[in-house]
C-alpha positions as CSV (number, residue, x, y, z in Angstrom):
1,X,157.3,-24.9,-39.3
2,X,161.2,-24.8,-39.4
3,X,163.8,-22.2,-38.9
4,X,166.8,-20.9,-39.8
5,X,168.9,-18.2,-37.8
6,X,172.6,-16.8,-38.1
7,X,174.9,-15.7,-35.5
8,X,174.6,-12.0,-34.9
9,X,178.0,-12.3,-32.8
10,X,180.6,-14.8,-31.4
11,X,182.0,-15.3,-28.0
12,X,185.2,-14.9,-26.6
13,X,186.0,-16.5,-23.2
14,X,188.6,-17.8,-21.4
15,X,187.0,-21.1,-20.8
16,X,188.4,-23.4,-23.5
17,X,186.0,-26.3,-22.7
18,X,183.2,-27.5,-21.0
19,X,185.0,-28.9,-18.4
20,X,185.2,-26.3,-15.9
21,X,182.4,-23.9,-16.8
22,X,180.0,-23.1,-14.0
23,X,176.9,-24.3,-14.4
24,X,175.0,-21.2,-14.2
25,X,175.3,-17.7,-14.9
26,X,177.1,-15.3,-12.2
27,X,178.6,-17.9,-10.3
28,X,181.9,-17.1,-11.3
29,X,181.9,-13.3,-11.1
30,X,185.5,-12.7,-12.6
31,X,185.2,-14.2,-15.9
32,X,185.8,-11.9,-18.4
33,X,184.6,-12.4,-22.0
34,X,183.8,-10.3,-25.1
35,X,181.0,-10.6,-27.6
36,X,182.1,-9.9,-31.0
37,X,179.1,-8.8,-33.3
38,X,179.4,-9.7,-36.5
39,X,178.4,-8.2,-39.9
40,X,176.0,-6.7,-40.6
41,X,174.8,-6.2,-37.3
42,X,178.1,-4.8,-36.2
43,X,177.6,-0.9,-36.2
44,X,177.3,1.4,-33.7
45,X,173.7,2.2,-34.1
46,X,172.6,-1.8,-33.1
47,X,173.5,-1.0,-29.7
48,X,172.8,2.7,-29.2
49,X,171.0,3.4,-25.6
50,X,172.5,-0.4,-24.7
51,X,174.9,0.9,-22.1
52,X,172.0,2.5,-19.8
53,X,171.8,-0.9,-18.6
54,X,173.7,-2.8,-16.4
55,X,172.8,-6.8,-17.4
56,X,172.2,-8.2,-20.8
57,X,170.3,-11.4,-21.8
58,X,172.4,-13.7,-23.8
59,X,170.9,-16.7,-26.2
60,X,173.0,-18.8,-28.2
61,X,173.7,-21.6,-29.2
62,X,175.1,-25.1,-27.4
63,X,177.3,-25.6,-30.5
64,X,179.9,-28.1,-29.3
65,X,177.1,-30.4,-28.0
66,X,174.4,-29.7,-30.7
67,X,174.7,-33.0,-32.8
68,X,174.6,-35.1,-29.8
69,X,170.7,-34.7,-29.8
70,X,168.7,-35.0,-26.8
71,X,166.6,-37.3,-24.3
72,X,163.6,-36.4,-22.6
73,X,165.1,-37.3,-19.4
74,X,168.2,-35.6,-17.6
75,X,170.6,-36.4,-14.9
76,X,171.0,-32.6,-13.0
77,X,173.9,-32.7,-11.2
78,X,172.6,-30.9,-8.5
79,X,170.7,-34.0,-7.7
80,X,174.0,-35.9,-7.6
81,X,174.0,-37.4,-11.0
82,X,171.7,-40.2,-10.0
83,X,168.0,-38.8,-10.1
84,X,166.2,-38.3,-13.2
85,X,164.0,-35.0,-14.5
86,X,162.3,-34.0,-17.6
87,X,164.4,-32.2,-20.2
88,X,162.5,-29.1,-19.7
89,X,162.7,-29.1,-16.0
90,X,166.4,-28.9,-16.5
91,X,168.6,-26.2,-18.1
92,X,170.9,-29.1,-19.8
93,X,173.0,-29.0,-22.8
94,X,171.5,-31.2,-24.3
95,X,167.9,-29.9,-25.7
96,X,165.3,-30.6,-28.8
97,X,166.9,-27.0,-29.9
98,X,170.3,-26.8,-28.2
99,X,169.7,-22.8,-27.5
100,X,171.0,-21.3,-24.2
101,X,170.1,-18.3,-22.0
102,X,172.4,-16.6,-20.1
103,X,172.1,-13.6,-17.7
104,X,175.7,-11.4,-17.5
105,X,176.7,-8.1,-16.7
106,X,177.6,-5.3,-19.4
107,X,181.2,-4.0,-18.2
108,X,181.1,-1.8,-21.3
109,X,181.1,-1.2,-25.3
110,X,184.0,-1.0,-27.7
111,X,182.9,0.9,-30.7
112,X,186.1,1.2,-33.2
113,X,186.4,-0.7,-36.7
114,X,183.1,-3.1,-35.0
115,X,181.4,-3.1,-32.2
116,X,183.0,-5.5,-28.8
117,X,180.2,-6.3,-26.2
118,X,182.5,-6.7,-22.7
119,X,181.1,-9.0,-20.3
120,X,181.2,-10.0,-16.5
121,X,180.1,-13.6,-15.2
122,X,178.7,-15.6,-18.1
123,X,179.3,-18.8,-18.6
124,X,179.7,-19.2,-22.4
125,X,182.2,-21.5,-24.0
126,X,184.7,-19.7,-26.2
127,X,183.3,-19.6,-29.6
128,X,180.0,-20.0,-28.9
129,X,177.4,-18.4,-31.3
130,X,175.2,-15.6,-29.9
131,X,171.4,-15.6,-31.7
132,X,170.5,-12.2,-29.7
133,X,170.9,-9.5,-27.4
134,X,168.3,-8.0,-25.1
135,X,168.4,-6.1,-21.8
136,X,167.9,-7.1,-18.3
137,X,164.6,-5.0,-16.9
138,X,164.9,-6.0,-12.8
139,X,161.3,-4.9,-12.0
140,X,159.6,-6.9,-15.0
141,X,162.6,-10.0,-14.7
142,X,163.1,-10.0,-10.9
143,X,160.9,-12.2,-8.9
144,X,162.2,-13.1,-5.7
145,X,158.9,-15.3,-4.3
146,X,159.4,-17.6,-7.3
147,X,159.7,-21.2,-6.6
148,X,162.9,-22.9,-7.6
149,X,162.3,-26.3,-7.7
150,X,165.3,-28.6,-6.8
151,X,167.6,-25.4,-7.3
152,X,167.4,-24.3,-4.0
153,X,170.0,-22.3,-3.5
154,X,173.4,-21.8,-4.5
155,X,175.7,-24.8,-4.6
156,X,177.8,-25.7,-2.1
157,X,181.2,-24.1,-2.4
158,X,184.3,-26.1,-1.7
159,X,187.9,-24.3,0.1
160,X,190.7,-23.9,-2.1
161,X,194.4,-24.5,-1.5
162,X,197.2,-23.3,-3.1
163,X,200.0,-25.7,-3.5
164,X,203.8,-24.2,-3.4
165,X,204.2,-25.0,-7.2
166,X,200.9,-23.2,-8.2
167,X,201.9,-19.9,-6.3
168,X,204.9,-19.5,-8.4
169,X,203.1,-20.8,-11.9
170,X,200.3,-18.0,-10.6
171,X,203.1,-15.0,-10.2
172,X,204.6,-15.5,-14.4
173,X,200.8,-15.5,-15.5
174,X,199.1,-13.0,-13.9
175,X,200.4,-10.3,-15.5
176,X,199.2,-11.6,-18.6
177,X,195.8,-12.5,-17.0
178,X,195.3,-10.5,-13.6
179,X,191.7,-12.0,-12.6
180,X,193.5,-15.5,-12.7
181,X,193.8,-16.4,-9.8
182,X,190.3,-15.3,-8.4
183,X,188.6,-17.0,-11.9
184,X,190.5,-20.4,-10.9
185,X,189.4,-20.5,-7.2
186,X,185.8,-19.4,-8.3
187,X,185.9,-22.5,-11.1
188,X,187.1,-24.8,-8.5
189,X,185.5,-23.7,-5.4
190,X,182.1,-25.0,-7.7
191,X,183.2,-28.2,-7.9
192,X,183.2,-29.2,-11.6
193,X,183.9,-33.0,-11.0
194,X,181.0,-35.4,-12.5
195,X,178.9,-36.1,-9.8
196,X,180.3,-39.9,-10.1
197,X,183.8,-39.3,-9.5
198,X,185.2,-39.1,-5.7
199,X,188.6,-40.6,-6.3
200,X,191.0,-38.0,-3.8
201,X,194.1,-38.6,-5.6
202,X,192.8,-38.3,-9.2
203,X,194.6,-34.8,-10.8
204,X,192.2,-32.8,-13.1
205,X,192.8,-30.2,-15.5
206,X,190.7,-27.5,-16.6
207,X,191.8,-25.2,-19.2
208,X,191.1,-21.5,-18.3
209,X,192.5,-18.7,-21.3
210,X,195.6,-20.9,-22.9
211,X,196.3,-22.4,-19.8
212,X,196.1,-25.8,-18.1
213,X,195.2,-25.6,-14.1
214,X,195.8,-28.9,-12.4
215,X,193.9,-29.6,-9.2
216,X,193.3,-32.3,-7.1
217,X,190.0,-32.6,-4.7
218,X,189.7,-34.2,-1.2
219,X,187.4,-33.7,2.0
220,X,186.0,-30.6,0.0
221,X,189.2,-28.6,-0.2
222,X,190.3,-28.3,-4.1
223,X,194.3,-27.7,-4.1
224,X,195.1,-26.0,-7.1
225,X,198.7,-28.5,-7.9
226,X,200.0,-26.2,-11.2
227,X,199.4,-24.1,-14.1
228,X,201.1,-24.6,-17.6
229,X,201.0,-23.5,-21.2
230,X,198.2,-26.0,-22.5
């Protein structure tokens, strides 16, 4: 049997690319994003009784990495990169059906010519198609005693450091964008690096809203080097 779904709603995110996102839910706290429905399904009564609850399950679709297909064996990078798992002991891109599930918090509704879903730690690529919409229930969903596998815990968190340059690129944007500088040491302080790449005095860049954060990483401090117009 085969099947066909549309979008009920698209994603709007500051994160402009993979590069950067955290690799699960919640971990970046201060990332803001909106979830546009889309028509038909935009109309007040689609979401009525919705804001009684706090968190919101979120599947959709890995879109940008869809036609790359999939292999039944994974490289997490919590394991470094380097160890191998089965597809479905993994939560990678990369999937038979490239569908995602995220958990996020509902900040609130915007009901005016649509309806605007507004959205705390996810960790949704802007644009991303959303297939559905269904509430968070802690004592059904919440099971502390469950076994986590090689996920054992959060990941480790590295210190950030702002140079000179990035504290004055950080006061002209962040009236525009006043989480900024919390979202960027939350993205950084993850680590988003491939596992396989150490080199201290390569310069990333990971493009956060329309900007373009440059950062360099050494002995597990990130120093955040400038932010531009990307």
């Amino acid at each position: 049997m085969n099947f066909s779904f549309a979008p009920i709603g698209v994603i709007h995110s500051p994160y402009k690319e993979k590069f950067g996102i955290p690799r699960q839910p919640s971990l970046a706290p201060s990332a803001r994003m909106k979830l546009e429905l889309l028509p038909p399904y935009n109309h007040a009564d689609t979401v009525r009784g919705l804001a009684a609850f706090s968190h919101l399950w979120i599947q959709f679709v890995f879109h940008e990495t869809a036609s790359r297909g999939w292999r039944p064996l994974v490289r997490p990078p919590r394991l470094g990169g380097n160890d191998k798992v089965g597809v479905f002991a993994s939560r990678a891109t990369h999937r038979p059906n490239p569908l995602g599930l995220s958990l996020v918090e509902l900040i609130g509704i915007d009901i005016g010519s649509g309806v605007i879903l507004e959205l705390a730690g996810a960790d949704l690529l802007d644009g991303t198609p959303v297939l559905d919409i269904k509430p968070y229930i802690p004592f059904i969903e919440s099971r502390p005693d469950a076994r986590a596998g090689f996920v054992d815990g959060p990941p480790p968190r590295l210190s950030i450091v702002w140079s000179e340059q990035a504290r004055t690129d950080l006061a002209i944007w962040d009236s525009r964008h006043p989480q900024l500088a919390v979202l960027v040491e939350e993205v950084l302080a993850q680590d988003p690096r491939p596992a396989y790449q150490n080199d201290p005095e390569r310069i990333y860049g990971v493009r956060l809203y329309l900007l373009n954060v440059r950062f360099r990483i050494h002995d597990n401090i990130a120093t955040v080097l400038e932010i531009s117009a990307s």
